[in-house]
PDB file of N, CA, C and O in Angstrom:
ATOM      1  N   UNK A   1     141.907  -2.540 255.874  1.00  0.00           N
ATOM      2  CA  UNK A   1     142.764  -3.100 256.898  1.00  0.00           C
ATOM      3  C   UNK A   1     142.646  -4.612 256.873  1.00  0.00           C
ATOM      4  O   UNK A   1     141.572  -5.131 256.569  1.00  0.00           O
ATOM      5  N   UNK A   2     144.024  -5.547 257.273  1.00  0.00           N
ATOM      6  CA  UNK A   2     143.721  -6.523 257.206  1.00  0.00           C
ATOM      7  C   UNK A   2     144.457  -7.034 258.749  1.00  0.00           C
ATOM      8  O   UNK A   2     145.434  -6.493 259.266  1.00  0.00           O
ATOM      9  N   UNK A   3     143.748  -8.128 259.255  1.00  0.00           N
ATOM     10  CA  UNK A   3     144.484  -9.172 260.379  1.00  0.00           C
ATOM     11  C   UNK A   3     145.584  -9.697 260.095  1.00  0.00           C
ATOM     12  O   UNK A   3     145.614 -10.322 259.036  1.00  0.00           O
ATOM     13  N   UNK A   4     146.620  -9.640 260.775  1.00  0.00           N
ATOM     14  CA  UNK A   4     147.934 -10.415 260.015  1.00  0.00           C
ATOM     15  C   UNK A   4     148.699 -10.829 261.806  1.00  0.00           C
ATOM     16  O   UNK A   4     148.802 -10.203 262.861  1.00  0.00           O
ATOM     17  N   UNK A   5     149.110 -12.287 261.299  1.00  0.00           N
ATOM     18  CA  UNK A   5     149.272 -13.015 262.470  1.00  0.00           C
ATOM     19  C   UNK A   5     151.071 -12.669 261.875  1.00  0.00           C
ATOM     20  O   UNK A   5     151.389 -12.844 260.698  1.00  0.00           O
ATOM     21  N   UNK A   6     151.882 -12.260 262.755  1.00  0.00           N
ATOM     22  CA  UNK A   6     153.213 -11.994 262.865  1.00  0.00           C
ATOM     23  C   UNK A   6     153.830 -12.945 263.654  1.00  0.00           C
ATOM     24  O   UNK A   6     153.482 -12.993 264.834  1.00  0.00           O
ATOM     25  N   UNK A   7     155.081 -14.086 263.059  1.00  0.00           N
ATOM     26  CA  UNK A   7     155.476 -14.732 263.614  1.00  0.00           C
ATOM     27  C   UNK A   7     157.226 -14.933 263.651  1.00  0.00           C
ATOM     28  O   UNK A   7     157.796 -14.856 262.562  1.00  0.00           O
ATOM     29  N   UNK A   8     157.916 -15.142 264.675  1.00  0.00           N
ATOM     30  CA  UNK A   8     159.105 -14.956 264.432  1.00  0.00           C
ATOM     31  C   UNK A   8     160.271 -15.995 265.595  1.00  0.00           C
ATOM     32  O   UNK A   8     160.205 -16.373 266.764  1.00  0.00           O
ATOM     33  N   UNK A   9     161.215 -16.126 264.526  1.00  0.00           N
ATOM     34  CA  UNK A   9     162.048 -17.413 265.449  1.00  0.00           C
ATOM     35  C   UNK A   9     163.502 -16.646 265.113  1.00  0.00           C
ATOM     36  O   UNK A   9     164.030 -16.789 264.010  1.00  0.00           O
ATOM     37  N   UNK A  10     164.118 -15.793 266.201  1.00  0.00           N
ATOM     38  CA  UNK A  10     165.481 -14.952 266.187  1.00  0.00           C
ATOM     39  C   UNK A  10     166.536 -15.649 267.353  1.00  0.00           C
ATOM     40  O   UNK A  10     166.586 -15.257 268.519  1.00  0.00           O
ATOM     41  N   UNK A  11     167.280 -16.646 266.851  1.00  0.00           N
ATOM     42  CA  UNK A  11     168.319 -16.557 268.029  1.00  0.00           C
ATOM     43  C   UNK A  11     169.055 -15.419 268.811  1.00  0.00           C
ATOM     44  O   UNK A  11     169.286 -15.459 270.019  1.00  0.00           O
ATOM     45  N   UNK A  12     169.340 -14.562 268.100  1.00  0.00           N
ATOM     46  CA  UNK A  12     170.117 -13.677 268.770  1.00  0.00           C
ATOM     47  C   UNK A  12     169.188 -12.803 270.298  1.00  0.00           C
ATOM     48  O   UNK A  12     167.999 -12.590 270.065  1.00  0.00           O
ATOM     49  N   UNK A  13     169.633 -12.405 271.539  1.00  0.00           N
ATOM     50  CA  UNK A  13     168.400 -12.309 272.061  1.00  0.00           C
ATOM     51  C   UNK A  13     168.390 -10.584 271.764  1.00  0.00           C
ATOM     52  O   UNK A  13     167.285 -10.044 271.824  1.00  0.00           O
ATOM     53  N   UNK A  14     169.315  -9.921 271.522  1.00  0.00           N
ATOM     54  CA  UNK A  14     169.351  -8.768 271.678  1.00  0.00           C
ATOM     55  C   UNK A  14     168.280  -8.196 270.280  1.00  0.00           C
ATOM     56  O   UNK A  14     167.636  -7.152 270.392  1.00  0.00           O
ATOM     57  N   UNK A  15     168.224  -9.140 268.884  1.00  0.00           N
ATOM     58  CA  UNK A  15     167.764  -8.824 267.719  1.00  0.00           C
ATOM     59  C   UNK A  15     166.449  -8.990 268.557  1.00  0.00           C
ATOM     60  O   UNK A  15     165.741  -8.032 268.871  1.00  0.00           O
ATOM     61  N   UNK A  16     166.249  -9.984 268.810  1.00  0.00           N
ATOM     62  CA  UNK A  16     164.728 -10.421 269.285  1.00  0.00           C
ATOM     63  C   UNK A  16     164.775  -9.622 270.320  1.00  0.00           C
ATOM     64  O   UNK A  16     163.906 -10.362 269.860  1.00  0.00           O
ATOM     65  N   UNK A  17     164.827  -9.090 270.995  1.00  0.00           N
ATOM     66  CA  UNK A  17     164.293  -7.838 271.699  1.00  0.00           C
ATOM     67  C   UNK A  17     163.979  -6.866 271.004  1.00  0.00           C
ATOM     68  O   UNK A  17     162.772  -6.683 271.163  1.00  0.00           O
ATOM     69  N   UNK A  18     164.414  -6.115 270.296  1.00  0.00           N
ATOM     70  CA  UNK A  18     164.427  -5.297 269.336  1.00  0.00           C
ATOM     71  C   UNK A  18     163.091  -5.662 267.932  1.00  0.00           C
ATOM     72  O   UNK A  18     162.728  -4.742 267.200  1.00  0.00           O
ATOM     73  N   UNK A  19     162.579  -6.956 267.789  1.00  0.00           N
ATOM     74  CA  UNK A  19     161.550  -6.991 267.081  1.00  0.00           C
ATOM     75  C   UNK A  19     160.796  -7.004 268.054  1.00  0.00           C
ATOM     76  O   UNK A  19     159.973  -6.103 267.891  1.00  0.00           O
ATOM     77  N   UNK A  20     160.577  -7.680 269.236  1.00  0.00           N
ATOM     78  CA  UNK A  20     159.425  -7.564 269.668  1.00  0.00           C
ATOM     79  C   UNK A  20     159.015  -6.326 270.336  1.00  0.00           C
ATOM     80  O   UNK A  20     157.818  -6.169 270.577  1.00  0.00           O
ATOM     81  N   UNK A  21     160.043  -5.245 270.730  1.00  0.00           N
ATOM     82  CA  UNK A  21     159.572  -4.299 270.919  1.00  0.00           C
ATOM     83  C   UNK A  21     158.676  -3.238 269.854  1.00  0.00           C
ATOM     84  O   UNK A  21     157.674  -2.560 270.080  1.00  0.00           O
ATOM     85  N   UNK A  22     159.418  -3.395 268.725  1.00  0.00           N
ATOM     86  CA  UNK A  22     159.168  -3.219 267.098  1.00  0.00           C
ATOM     87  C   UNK A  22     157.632  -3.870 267.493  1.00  0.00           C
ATOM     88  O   UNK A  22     156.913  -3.251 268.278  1.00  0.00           O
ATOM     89  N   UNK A  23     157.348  -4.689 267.111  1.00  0.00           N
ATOM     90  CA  UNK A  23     155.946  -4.969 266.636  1.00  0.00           C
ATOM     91  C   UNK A  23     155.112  -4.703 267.878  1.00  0.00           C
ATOM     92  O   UNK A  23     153.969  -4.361 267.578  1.00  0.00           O
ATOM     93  N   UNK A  24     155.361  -4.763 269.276  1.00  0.00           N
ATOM     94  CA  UNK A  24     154.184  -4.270 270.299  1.00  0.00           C
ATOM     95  C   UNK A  24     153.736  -2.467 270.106  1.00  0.00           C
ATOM     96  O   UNK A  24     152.969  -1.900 270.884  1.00  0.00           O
ATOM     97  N   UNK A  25     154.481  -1.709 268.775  1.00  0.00           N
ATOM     98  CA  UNK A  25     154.190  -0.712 268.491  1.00  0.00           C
ATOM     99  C   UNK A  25     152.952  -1.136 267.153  1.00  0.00           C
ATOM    100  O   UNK A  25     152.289  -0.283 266.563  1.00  0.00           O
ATOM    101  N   UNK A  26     152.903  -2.064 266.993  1.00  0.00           N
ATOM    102  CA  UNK A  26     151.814  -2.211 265.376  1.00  0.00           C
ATOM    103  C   UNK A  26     150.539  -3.351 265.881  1.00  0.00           C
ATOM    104  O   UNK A  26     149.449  -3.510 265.333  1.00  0.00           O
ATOM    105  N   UNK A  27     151.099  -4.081 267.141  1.00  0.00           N
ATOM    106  CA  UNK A  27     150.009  -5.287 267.531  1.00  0.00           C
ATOM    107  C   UNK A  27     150.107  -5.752 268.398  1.00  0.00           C
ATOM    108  O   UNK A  27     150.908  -5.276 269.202  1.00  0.00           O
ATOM    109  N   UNK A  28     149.285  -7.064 268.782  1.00  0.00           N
ATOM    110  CA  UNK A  28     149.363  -7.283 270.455  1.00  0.00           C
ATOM    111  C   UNK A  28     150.068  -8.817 270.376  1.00  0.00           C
ATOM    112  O   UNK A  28     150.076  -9.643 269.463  1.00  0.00           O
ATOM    113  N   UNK A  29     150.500  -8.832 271.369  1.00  0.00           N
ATOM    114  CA  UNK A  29     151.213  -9.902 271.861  1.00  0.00           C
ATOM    115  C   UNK A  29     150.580 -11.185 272.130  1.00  0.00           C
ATOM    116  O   UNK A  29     150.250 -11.165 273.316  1.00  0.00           O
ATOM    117  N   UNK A  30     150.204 -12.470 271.507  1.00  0.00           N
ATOM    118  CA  UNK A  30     149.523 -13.264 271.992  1.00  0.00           C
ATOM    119  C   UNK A  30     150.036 -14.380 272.441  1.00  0.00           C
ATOM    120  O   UNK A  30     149.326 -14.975 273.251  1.00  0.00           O
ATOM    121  N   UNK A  31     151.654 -15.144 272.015  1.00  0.00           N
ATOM    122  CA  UNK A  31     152.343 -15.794 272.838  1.00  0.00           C
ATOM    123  C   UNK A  31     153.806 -15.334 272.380  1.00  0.00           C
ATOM    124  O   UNK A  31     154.056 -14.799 271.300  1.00  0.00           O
ATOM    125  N   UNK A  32     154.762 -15.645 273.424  1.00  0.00           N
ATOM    126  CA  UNK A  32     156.119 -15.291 273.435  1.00  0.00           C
ATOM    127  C   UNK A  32     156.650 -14.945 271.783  1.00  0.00           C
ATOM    128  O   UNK A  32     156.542 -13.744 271.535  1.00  0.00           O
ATOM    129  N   UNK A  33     156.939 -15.384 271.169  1.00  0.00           N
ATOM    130  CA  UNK A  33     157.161 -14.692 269.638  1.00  0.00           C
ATOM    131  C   UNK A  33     156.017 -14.892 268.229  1.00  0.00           C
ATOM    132  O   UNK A  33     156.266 -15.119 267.045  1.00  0.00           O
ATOM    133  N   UNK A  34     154.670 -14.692 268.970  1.00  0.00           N
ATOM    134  CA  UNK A  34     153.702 -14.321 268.164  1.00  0.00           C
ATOM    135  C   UNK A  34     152.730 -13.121 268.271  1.00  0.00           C
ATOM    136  O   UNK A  34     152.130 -12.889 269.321  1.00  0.00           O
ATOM    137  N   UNK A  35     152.599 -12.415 267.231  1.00  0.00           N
ATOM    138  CA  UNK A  35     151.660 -10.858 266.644  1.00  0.00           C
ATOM    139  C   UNK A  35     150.680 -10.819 266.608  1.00  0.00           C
ATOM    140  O   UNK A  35     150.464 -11.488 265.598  1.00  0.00           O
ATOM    141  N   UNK A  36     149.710 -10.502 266.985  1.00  0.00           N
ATOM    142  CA  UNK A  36     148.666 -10.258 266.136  1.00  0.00           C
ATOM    143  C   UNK A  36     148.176  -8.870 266.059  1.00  0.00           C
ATOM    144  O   UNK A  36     147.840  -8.183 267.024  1.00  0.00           O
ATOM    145  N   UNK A  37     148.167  -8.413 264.423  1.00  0.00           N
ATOM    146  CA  UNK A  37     147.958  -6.744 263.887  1.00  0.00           C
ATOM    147  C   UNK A  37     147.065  -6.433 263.307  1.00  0.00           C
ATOM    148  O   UNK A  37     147.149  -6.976 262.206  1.00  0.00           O
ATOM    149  N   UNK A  38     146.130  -5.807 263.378  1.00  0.00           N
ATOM    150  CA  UNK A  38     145.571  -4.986 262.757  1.00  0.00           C
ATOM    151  C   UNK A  38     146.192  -4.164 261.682  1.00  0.00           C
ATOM    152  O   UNK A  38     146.739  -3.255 262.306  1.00  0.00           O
ATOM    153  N   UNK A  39     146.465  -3.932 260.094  1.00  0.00           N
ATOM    154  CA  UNK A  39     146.983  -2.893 259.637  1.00  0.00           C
ATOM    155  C   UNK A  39     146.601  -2.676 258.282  1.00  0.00           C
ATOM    156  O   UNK A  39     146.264  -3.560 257.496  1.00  0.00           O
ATOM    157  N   UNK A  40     146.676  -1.351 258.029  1.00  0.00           N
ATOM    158  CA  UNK A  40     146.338  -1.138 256.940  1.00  0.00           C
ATOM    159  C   UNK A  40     147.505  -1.039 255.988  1.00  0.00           C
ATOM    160  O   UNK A  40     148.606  -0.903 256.522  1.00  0.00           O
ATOM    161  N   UNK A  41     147.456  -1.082 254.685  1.00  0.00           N
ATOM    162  CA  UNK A  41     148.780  -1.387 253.794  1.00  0.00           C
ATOM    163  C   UNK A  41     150.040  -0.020 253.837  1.00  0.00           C
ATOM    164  O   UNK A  41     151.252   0.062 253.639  1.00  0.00           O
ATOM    165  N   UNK A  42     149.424   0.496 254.045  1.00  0.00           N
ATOM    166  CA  UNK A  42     151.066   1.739 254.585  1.00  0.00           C
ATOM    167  C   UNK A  42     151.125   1.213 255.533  1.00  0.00           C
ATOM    168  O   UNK A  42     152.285   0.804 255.559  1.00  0.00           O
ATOM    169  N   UNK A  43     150.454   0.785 256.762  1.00  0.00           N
ATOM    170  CA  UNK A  43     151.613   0.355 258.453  1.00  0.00           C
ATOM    171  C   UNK A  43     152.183  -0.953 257.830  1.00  0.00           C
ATOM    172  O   UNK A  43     153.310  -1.185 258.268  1.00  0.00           O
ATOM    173  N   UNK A  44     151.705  -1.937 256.875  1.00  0.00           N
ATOM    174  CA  UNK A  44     152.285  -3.493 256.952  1.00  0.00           C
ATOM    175  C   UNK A  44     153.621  -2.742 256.034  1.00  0.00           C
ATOM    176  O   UNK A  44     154.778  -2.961 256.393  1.00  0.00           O
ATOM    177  N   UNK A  45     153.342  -1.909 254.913  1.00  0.00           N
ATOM    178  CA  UNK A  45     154.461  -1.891 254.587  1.00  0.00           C
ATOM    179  C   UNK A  45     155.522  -1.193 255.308  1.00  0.00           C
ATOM    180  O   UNK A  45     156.682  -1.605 255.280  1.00  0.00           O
ATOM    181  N   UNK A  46     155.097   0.050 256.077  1.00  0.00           N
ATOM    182  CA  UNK A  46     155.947   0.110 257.370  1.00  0.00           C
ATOM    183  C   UNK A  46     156.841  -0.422 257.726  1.00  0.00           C
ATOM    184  O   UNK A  46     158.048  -0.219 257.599  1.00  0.00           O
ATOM    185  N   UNK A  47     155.760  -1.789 258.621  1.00  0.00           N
ATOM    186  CA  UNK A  47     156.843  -2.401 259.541  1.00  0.00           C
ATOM    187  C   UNK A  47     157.424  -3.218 258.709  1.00  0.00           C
ATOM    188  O   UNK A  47     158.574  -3.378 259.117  1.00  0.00           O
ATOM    189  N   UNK A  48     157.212  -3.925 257.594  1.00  0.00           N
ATOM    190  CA  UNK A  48     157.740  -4.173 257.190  1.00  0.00           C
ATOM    191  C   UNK A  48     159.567  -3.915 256.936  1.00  0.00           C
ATOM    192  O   UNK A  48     160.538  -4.647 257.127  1.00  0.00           O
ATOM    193  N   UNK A  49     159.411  -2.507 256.420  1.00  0.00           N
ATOM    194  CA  UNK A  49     160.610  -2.139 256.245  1.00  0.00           C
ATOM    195  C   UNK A  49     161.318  -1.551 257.698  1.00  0.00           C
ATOM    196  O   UNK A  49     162.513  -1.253 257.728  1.00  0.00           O
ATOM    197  N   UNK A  50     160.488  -1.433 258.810  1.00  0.00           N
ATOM    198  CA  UNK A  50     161.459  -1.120 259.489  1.00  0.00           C
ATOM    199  C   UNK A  50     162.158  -2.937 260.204  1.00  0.00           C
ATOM    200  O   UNK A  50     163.150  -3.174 260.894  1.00  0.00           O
ATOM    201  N   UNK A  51     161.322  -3.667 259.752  1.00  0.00           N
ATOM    202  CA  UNK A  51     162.220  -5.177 260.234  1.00  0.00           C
ATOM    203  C   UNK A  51     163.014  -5.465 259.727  1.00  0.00           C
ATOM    204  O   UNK A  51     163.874  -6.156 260.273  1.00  0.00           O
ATOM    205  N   UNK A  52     163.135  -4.996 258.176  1.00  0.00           N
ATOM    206  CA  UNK A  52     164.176  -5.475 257.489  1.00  0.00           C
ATOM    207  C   UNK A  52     165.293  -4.721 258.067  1.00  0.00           C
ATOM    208  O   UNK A  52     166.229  -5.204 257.429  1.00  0.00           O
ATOM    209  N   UNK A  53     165.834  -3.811 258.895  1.00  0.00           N
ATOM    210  CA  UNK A  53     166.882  -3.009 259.213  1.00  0.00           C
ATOM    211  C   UNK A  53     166.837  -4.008 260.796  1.00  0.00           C
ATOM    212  O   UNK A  53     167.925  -4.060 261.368  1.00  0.00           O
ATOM    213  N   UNK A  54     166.145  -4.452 261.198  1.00  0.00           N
ATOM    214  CA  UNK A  54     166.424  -5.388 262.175  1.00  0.00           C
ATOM    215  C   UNK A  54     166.814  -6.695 262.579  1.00  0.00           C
ATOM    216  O   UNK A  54     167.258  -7.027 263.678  1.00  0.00           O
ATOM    217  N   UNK A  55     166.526  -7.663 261.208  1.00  0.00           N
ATOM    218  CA  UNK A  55     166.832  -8.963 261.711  1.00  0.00           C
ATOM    219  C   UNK A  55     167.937  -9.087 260.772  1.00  0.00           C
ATOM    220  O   UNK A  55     168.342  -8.033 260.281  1.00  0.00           O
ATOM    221  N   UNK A  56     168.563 -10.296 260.391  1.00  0.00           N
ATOM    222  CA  UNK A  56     169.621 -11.080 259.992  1.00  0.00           C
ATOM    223  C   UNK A  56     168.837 -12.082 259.279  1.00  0.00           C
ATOM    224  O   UNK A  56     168.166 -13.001 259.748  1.00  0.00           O
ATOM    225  N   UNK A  57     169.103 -11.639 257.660  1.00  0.00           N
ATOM    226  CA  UNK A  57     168.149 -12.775 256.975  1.00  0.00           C
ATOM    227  C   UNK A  57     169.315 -14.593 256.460  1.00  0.00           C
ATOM    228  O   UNK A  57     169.178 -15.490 255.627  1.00  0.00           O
ATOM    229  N   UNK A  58     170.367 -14.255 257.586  1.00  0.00           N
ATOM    230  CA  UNK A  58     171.067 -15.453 257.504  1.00  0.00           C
ATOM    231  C   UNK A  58     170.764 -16.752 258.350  1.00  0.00           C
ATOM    232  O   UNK A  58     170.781 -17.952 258.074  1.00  0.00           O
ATOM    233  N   UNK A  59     170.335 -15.661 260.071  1.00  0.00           N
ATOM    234  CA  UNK A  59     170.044 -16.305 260.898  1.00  0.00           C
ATOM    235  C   UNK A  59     168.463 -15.843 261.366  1.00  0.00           C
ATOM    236  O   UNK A  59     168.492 -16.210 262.540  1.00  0.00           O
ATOM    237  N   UNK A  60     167.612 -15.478 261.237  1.00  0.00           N
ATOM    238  CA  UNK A  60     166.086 -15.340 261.422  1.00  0.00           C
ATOM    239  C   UNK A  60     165.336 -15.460 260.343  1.00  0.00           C
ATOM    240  O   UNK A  60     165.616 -15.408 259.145  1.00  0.00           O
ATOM    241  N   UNK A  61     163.875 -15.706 261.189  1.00  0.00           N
ATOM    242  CA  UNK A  61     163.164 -16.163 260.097  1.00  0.00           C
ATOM    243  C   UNK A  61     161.913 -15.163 260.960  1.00  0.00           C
ATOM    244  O   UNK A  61     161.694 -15.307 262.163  1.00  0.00           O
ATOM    245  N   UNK A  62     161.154 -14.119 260.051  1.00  0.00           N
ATOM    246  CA  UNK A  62     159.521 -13.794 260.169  1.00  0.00           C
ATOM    247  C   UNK A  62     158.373 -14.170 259.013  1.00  0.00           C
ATOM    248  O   UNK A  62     158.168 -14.048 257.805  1.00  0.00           O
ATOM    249  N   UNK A  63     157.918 -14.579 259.929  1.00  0.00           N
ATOM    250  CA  UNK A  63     156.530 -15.026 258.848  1.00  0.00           C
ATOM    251  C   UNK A  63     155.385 -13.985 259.363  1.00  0.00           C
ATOM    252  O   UNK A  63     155.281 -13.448 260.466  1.00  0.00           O
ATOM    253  N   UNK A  64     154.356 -13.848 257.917  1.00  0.00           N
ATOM    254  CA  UNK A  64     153.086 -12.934 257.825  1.00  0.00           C
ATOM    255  C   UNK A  64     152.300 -13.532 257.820  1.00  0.00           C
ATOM    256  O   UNK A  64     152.513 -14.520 257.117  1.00  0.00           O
ATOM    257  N   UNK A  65     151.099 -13.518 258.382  1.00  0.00           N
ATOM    258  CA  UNK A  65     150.081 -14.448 258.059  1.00  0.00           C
ATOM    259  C   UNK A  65     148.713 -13.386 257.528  1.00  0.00           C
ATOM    260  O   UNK A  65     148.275 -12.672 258.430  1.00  0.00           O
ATOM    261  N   UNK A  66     148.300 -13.301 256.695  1.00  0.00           N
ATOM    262  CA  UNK A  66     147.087 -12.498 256.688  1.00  0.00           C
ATOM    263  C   UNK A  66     145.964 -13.426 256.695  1.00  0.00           C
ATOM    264  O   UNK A  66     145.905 -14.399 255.944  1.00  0.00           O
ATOM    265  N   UNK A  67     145.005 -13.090 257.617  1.00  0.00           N
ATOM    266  CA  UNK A  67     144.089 -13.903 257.444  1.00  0.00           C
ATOM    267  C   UNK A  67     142.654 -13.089 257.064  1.00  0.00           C
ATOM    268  O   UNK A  67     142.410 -11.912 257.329  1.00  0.00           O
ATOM    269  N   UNK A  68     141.881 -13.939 256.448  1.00  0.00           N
ATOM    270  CA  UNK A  68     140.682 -12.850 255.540  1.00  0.00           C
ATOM    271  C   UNK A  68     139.500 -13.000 257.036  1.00  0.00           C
ATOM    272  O   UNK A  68     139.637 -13.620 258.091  1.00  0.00           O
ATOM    273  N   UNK A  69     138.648 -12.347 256.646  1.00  0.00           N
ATOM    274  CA  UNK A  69     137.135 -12.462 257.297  1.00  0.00           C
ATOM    275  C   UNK A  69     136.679 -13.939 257.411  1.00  0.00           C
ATOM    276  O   UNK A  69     136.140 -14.353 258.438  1.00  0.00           O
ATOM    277  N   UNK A  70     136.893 -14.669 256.403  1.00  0.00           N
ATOM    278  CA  UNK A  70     136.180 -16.261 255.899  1.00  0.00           C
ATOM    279  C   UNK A  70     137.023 -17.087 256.983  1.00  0.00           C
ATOM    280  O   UNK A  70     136.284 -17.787 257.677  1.00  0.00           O
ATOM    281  N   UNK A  71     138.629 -17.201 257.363  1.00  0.00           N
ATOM    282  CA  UNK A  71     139.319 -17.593 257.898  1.00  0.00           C
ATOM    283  C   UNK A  71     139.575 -17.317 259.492  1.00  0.00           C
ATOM    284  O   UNK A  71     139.996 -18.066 260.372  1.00  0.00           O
ATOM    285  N   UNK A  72     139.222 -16.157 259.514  1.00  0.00           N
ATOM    286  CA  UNK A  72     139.565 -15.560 260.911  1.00  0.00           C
ATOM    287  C   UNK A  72     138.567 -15.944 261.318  1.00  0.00           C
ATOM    288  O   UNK A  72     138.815 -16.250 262.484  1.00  0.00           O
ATOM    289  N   UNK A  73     137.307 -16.187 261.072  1.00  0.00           N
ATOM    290  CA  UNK A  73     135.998 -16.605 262.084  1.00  0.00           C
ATOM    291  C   UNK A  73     136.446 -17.931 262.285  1.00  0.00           C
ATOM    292  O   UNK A  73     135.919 -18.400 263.293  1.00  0.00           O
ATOM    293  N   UNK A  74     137.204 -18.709 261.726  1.00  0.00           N
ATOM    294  CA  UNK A  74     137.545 -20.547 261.926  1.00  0.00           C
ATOM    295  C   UNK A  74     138.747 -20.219 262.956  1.00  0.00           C
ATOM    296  O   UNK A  74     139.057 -21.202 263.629  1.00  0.00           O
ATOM    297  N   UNK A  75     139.452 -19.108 263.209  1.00  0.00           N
ATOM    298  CA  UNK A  75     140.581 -19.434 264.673  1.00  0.00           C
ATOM    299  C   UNK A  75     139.543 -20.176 265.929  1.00  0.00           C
ATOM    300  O   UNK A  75     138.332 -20.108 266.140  1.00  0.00           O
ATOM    301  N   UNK A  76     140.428 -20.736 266.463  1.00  0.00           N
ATOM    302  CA  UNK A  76     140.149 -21.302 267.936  1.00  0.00           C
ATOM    303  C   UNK A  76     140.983 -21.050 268.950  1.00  0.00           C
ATOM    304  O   UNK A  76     142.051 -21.548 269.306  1.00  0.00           O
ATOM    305  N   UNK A  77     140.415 -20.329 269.286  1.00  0.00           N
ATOM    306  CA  UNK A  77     141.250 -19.847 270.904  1.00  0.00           C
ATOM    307  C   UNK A  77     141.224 -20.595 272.575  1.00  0.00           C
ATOM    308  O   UNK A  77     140.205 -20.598 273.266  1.00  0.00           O
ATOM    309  N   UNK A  78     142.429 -21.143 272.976  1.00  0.00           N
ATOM    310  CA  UNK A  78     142.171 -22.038 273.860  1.00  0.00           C
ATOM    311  C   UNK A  78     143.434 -21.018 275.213  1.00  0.00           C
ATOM    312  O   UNK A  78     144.617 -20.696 275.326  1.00  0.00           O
ATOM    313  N   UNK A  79     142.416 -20.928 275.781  1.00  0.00           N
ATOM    314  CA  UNK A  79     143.172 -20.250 277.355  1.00  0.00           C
ATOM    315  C   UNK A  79     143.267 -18.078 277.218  1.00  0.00           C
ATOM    316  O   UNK A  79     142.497 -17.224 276.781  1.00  0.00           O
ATOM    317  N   UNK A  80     144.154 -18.062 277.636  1.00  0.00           N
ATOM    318  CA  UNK A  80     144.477 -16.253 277.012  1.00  0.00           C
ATOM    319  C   UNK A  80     145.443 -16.250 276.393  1.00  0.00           C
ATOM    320  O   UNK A  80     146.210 -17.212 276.455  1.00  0.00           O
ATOM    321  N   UNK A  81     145.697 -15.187 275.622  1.00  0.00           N
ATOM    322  CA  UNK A  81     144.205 -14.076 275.481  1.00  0.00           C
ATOM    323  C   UNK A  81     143.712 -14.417 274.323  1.00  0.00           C
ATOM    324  O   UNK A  81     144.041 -15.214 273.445  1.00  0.00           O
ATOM    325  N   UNK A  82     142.661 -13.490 274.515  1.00  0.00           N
ATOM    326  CA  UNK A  82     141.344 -13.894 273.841  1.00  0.00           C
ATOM    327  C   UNK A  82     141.787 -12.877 272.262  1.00  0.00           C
ATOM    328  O   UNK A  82     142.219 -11.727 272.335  1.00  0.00           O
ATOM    329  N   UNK A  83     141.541 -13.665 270.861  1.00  0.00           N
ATOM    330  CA  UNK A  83     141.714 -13.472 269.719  1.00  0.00           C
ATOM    331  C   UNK A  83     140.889 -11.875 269.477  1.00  0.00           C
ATOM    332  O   UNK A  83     139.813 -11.450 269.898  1.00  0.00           O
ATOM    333  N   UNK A  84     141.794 -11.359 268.735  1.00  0.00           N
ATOM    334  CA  UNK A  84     141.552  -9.169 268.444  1.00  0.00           C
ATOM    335  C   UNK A  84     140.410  -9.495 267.280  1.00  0.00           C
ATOM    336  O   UNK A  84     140.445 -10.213 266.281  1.00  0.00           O
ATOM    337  N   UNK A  85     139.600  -8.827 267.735  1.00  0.00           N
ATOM    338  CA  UNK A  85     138.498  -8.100 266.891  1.00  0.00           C
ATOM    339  C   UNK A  85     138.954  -8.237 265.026  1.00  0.00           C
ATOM    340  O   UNK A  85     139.839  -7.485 264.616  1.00  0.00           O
ATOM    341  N   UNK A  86     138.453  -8.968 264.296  1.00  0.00           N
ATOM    342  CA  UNK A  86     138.781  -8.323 262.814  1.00  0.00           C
ATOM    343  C   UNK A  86     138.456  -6.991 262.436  1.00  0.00           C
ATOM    344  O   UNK A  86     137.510  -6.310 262.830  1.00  0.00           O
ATOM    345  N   UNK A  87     139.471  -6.661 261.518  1.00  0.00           N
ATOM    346  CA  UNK A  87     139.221  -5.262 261.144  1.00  0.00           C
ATOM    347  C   UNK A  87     137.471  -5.227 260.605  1.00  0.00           C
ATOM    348  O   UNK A  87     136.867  -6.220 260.199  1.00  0.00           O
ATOM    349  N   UNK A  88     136.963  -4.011 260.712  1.00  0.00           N
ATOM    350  CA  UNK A  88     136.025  -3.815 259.992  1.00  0.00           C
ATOM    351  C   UNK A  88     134.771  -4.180 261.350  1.00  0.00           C
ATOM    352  O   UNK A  88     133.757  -3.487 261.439  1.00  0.00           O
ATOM    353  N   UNK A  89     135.072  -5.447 262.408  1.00  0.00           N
ATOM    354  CA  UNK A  89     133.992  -5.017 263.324  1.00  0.00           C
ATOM    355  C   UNK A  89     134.186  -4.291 264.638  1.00  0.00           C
ATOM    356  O   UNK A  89     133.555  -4.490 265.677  1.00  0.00           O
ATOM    357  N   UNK A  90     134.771  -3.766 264.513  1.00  0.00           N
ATOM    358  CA  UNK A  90     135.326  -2.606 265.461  1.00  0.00           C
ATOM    359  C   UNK A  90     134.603  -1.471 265.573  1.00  0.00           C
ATOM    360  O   UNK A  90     134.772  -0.774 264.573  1.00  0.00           O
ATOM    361  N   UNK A  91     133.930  -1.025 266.298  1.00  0.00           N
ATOM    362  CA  UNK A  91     133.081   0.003 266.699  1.00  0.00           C
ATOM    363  C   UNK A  91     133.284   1.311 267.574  1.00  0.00           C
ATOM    364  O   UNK A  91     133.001   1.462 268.763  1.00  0.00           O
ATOM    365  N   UNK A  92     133.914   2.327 266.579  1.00  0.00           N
ATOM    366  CA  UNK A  92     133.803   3.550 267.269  1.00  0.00           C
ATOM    367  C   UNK A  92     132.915   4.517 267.602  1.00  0.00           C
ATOM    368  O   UNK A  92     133.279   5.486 268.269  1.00  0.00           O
TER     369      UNK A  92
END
């Protein structure tokens, strides 16, 4: 599994409803059109493909961010919410 910061800029508001409902099924919400997911490579490729049936690659833009173990310990989190667990220290 990897961390992947999901980011997205959709004028239309009805498309952008429709992704962000889309991705609060794969990750959590950390500001108005930003992701953050947990996933393993069948869900990224997933959602992947189910976004592509959602946006307009004339007028939107999503970006992926994967970030490793080495990188994700350097985020800085200022106010809420507070940055998701990396995969792997998660304790069931």
């Amino acid at each position: 599994m990897l961390f992947y910061v999901v980011v997205y800029d959709i004028p239309c508001d009805k498309r952008r409803k429709q992704v962000s409902e889309l991705l609060e099924g794969y990750g959590r919400r950390v500001q108005y059109s930003v992701f953050e997911c947990i996933l393993n490579q069948e869900k990224y490729i997933e959602l992947k493909k189910r976004l592509r049936k959602q946006i307009n690659f004339s007028e939107d833009s999503i970006r992926f961010y994967p970030l490793s173990r080495h990188t994700f310990n350097q985020i800085e989190t200022w106010g809420e919410p507070s940055v998701t667990e990396y995969p792997g220290s998660i304790i069931i």
